[in-house]
MOPAC internal coordinates of N, CA, C and O (Angstrom, degrees):
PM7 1SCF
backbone

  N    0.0000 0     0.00 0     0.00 0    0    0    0
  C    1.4579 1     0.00 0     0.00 0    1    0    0
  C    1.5226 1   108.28 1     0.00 0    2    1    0
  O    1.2310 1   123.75 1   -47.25 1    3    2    1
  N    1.5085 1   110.42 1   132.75 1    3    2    1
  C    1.5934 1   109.09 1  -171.72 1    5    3    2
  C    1.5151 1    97.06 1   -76.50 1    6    5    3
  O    1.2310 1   120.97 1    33.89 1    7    6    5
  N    1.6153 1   115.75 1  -146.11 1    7    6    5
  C    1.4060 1   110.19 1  -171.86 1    9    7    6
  C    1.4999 1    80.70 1  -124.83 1   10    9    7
  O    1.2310 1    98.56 1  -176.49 1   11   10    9
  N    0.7621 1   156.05 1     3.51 1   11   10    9
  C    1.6327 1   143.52 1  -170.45 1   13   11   10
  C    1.9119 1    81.38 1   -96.86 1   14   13   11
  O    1.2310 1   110.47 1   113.86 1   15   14   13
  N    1.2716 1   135.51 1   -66.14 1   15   14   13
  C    1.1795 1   133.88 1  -172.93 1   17   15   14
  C    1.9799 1   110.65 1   -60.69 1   18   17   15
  O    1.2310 1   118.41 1   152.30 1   19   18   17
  N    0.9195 1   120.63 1   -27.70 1   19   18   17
  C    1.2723 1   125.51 1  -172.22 1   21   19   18
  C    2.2148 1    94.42 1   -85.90 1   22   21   19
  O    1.2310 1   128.19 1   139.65 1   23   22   21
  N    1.3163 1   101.84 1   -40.35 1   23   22   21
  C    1.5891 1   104.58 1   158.69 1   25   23   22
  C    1.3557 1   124.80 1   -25.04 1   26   25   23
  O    1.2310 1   127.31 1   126.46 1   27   26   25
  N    1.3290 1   103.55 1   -53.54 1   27   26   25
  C    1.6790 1   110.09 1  -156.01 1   29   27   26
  C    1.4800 1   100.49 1   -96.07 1   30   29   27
  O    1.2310 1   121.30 1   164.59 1   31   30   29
  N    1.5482 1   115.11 1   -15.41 1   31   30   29
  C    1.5667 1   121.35 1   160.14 1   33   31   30
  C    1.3418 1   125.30 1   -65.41 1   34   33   31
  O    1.2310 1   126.64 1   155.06 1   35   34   33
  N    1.8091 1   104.84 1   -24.94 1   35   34   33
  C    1.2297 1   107.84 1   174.06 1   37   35   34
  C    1.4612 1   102.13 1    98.16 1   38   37   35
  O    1.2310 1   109.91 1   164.30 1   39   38   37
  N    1.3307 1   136.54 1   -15.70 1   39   38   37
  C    1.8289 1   121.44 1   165.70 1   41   39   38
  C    1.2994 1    90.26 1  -124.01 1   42   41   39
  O    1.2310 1   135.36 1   -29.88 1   43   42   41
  N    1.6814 1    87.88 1   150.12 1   43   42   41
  C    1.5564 1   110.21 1  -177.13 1   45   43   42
  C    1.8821 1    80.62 1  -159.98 1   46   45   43
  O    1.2310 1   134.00 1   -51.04 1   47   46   45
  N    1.0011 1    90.53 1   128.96 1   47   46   45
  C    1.5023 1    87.21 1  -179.72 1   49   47   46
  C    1.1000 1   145.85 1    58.74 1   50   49   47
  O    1.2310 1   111.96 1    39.73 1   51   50   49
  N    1.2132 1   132.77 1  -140.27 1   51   50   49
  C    1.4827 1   156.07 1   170.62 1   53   51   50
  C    1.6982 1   106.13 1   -97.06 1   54   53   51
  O    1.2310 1   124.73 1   172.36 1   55   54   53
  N    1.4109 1   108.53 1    -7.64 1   55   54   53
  C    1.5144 1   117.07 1  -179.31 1   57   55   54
  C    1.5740 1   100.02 1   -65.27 1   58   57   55
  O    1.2310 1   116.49 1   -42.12 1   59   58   57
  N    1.2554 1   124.27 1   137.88 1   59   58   57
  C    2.0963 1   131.94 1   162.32 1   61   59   58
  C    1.5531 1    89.81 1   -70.92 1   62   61   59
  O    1.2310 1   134.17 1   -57.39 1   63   62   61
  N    1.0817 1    90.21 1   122.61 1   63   62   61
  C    1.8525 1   134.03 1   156.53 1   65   63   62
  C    1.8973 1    93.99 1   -49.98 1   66   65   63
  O    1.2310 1   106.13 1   174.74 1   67   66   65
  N    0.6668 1   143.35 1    -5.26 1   67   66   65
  C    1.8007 1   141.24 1  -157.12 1   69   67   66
  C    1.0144 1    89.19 1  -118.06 1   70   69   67
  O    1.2310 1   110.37 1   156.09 1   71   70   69
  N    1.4334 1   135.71 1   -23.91 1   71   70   69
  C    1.7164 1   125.21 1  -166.65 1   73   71   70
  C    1.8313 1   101.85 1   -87.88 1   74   73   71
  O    1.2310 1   124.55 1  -176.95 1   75   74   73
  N    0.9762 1   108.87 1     3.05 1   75   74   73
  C    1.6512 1   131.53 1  -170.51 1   77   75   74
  C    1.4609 1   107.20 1    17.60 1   78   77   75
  O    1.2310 1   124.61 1   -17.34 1   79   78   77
  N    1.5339 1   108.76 1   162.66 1   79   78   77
  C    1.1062 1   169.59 1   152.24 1   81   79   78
  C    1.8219 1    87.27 1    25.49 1   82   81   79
  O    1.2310 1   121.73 1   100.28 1   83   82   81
  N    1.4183 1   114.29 1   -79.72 1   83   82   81
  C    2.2078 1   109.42 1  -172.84 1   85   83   82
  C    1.3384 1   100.83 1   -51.60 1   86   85   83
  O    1.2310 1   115.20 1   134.14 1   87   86   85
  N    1.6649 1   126.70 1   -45.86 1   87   86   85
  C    1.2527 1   124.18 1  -155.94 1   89   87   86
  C    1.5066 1   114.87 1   -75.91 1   90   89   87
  O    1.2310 1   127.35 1   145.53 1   91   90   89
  N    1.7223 1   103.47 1   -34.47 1   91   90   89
  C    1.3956 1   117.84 1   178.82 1   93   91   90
  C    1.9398 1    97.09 1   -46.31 1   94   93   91
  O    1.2310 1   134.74 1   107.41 1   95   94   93
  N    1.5376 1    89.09 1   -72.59 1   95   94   93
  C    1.4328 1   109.41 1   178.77 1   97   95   94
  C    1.4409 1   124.40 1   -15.54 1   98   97   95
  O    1.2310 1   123.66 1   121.32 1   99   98   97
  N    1.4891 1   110.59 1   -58.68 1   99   98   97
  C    1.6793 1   148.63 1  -174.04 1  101   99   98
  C    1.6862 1    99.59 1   -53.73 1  102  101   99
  O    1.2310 1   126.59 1   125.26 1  103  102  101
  N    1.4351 1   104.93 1   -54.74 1  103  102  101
  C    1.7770 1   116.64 1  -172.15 1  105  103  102
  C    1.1716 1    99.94 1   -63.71 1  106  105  103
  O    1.2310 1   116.48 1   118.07 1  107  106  105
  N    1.6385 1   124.30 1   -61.93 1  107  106  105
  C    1.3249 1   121.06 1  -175.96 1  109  107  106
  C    1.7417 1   145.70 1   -18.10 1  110  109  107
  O    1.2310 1   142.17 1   112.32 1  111  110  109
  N    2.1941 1    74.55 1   -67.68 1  111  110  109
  C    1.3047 1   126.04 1   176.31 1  113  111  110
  C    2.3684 1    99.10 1   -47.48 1  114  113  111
  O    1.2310 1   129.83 1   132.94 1  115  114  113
  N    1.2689 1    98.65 1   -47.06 1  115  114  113
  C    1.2721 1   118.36 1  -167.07 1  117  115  114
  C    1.6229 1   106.59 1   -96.93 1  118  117  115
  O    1.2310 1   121.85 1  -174.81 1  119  118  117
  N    1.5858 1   114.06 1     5.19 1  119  118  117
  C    1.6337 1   119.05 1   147.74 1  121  119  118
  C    1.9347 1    97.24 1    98.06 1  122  121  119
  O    1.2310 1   122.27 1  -172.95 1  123  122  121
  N    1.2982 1   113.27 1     7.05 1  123  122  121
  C    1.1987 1   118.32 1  -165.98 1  125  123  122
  C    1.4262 1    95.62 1  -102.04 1  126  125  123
  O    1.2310 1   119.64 1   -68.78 1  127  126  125
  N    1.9667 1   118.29 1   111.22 1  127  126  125
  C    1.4107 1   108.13 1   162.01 1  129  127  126
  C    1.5684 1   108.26 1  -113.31 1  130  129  127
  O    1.2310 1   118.21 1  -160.20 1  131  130  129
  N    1.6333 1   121.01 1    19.80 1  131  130  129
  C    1.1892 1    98.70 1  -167.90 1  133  131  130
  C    1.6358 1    94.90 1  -162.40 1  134  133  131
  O    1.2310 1   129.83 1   -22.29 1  135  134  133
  N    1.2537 1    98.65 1   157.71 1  135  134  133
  C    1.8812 1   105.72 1  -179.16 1  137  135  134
  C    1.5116 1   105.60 1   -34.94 1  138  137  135
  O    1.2310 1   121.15 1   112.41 1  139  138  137
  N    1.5448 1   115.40 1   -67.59 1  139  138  137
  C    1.1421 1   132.60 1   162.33 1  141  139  138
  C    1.3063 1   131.47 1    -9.79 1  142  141  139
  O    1.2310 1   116.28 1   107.47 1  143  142  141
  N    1.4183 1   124.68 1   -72.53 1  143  142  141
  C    0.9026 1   151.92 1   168.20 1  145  143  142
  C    1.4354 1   116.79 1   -45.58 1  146  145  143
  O    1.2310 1   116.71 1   159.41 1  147  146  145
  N    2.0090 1   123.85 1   -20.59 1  147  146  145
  C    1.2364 1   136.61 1   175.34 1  149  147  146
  C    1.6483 1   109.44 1   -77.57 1  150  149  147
  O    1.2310 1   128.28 1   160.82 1  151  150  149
  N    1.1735 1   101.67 1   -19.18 1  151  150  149
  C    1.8029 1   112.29 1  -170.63 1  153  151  150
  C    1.6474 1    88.70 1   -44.54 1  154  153  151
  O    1.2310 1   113.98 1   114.62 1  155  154  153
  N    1.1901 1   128.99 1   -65.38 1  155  154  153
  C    1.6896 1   121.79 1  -154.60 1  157  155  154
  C    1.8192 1   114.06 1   -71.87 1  158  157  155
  O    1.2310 1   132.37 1  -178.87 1  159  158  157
  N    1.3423 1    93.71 1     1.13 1  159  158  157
  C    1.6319 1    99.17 1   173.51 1  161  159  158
  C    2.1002 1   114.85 1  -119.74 1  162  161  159
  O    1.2310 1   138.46 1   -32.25 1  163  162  161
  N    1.4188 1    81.83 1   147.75 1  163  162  161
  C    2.2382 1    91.94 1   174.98 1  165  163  162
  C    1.3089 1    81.74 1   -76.07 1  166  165  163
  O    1.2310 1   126.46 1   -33.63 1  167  166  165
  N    1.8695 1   105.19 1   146.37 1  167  166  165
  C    1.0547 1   113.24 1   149.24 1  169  167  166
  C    2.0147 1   138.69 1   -59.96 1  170  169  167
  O    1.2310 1   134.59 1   167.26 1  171  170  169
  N    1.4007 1    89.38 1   -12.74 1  171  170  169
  C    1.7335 1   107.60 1   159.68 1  173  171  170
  C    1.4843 1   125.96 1   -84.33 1  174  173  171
  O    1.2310 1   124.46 1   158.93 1  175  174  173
  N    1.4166 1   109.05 1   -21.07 1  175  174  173
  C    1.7561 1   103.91 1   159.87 1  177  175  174
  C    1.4281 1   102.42 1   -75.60 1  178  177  175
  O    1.2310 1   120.84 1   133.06 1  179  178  177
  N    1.1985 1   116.01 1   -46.94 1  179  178  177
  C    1.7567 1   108.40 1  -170.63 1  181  179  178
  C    1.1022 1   120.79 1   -54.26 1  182  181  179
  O    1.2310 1   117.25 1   141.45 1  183  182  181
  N    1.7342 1   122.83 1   -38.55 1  183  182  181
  C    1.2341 1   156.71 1   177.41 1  185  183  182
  C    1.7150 1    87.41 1   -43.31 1  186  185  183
  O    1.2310 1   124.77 1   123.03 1  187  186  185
  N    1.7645 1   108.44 1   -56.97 1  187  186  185
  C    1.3873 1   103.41 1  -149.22 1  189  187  186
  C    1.6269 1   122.61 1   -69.18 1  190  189  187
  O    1.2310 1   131.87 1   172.41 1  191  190  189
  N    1.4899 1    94.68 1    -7.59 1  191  190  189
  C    1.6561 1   106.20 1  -151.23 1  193  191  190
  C    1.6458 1    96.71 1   -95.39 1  194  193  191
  O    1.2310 1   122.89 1   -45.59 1  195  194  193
  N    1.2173 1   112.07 1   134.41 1  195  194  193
  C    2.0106 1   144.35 1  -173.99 1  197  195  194
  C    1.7150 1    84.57 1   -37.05 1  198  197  195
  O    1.2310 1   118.44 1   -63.98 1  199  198  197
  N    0.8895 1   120.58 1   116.02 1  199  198  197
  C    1.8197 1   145.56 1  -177.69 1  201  199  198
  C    1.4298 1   136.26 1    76.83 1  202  201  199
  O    1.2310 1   138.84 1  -164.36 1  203  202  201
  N    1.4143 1    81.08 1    15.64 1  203  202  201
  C    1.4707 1    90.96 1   167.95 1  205  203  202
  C    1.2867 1   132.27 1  -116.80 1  206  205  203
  O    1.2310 1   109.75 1   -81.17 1  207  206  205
  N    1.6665 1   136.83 1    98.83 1  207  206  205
  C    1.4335 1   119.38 1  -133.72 1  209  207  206
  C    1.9002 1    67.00 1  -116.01 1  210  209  207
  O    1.2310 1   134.94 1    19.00 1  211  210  209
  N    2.1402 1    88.71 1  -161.00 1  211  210  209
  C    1.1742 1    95.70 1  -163.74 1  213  211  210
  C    1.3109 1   105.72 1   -99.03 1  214  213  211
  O    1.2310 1   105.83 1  -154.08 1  215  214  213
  N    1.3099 1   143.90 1    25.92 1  215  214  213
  C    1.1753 1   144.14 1   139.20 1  217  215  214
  C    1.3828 1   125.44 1   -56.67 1  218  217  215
  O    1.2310 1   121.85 1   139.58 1  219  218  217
  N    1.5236 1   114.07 1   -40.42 1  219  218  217
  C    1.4307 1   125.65 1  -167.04 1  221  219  218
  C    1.4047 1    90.17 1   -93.35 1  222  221  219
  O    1.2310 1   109.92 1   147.85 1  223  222  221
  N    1.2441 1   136.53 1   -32.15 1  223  222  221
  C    1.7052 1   127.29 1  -170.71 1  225  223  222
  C    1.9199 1    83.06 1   -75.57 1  226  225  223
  O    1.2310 1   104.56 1   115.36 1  227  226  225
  N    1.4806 1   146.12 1   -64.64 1  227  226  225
  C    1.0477 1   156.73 1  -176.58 1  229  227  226
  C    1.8566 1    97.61 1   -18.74 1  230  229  227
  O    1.2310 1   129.19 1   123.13 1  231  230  229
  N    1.4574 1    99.90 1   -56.87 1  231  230  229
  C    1.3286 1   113.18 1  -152.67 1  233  231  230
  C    1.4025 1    96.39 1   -75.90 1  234  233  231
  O    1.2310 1   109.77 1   136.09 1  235  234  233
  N    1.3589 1   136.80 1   -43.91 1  235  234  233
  C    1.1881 1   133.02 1  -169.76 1  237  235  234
  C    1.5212 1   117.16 1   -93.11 1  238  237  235
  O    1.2310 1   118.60 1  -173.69 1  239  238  237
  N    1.4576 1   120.27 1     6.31 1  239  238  237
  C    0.9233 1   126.38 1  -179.06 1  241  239  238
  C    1.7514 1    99.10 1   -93.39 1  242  241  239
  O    1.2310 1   124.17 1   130.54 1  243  242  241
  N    0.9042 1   109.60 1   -49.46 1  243  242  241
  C    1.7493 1   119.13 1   174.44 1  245  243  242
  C    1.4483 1    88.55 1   -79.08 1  246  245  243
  O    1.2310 1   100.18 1   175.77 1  247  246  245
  N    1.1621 1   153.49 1    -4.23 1  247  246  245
  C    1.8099 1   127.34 1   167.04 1  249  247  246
  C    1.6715 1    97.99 1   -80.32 1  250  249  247
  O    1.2310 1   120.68 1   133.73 1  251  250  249
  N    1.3070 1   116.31 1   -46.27 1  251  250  249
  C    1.5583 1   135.41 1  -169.35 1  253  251  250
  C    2.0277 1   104.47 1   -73.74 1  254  253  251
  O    1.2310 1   127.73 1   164.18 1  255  254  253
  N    1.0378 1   102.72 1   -15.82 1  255  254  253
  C    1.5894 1   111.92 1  -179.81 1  257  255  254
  C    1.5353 1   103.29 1   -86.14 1  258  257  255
  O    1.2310 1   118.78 1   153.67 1  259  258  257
  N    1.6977 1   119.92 1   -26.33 1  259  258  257
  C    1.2973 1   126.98 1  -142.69 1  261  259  258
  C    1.8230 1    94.93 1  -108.57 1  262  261  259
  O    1.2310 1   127.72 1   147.55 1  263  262  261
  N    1.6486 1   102.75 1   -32.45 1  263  262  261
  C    1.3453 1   126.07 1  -169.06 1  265  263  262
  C    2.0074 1    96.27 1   -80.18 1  266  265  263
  O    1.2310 1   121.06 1   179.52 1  267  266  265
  N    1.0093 1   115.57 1    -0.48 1  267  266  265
  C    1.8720 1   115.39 1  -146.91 1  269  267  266
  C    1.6151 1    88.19 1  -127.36 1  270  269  267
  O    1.2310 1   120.65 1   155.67 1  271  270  269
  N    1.5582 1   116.36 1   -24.33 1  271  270  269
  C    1.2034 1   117.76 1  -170.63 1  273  271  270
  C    1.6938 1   123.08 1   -50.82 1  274  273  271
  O    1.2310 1   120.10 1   180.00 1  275  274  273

């Protein structure tokens, strides 16, 4: 399963399943399948991009807080 199809399942990675389904999509789309992989982006560009509201920036900011621990 590629990651554009594993997207719309909602896991792609190390990404939380809770940030759902547009946002999953949004990271992908933008080459991101994994916590990791967020290091080269602000959480306010990610914020900015079409499915990603501020719940899912919320959520991955405390996944990436939890991952840093």
């Amino acid at each position: 399963m590629v990651a554009a199809e594993s997207a719309v399942a909602g896991e792609v990675g190390d990404l939380p399943k809770a940030i759902g389904n547009p946002a999953t999509k949004a990271l992908v789309a933008h080459g991101i399948t994994s916590l990791d992989d967020l290091s080269g982006y602000s959480l306010d560009e990610v914020g900015s991009w079409h499915g990603v509201g501020a719940k899912a920036v919320d959520i991955l900011r405390d996944a990436l807080g939890r991952e840093c621990s």
